[in-house]
C-alpha positions in Angstrom: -32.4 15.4 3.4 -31.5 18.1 5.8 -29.1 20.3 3.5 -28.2 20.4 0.0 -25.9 17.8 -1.2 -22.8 18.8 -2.9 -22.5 18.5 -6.9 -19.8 16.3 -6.8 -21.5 13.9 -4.1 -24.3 13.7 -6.4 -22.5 12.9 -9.3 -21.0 10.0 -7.3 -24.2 8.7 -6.8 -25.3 8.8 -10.1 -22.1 7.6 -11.2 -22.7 4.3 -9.0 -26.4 4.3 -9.8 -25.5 4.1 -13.3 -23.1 1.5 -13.3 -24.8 -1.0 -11.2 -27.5 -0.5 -14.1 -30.1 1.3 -11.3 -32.9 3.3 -12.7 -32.4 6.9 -13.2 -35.5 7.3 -10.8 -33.1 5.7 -8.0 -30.5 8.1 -9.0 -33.1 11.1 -8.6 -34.4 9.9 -5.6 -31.0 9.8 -3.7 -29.8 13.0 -4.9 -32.9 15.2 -5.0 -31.8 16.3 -8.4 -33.6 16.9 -10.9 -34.9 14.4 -13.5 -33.5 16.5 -16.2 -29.6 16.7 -14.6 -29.7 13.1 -14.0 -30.7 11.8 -17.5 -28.2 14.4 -18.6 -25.4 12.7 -16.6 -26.9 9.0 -17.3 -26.1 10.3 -21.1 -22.7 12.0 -20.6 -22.2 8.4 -18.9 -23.2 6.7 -21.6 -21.5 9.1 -24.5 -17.6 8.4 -22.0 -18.4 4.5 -22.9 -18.9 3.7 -19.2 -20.6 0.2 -19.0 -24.0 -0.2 -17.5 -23.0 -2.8 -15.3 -19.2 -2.3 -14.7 -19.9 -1.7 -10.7 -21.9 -5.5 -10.7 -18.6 -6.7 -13.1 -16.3 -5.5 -10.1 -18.5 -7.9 -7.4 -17.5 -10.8 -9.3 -13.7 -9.7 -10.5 -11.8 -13.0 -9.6 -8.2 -11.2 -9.6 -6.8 -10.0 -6.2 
């Protein structure tokens, strides 16, 4: 990655990365943040009672 991705674009990723139930290491990967910030998001995640696999629920969501 050429330049610095912005805070908020790398929370998006991890947001997604965490609930389609990706490995943090996927998350770090994408962002080029550090382990540390992105198990620390993965648990504020967690501690807001965002599901795990909300993002795969919203694949299979029969309602319109």
């Amino acid at each position: 990655m050429s330049e610095q991705m912005t805070r908020e674009q790398a929370l998006a990723i991890v947001r997604d990365c965490y609930s389609t139930d990706q490995p943090q290491a996927a998350a770090v990967s994408l962002t080029g943040y550090s382990r540390s910030w992105v198990a620390a998001e993965y648990r504020a995640l967690k501690a807001r009672g965002i599901s795990r696999v909300a993002g795969q629920l919203e694949l299979f969501d029969p309602a319109p």
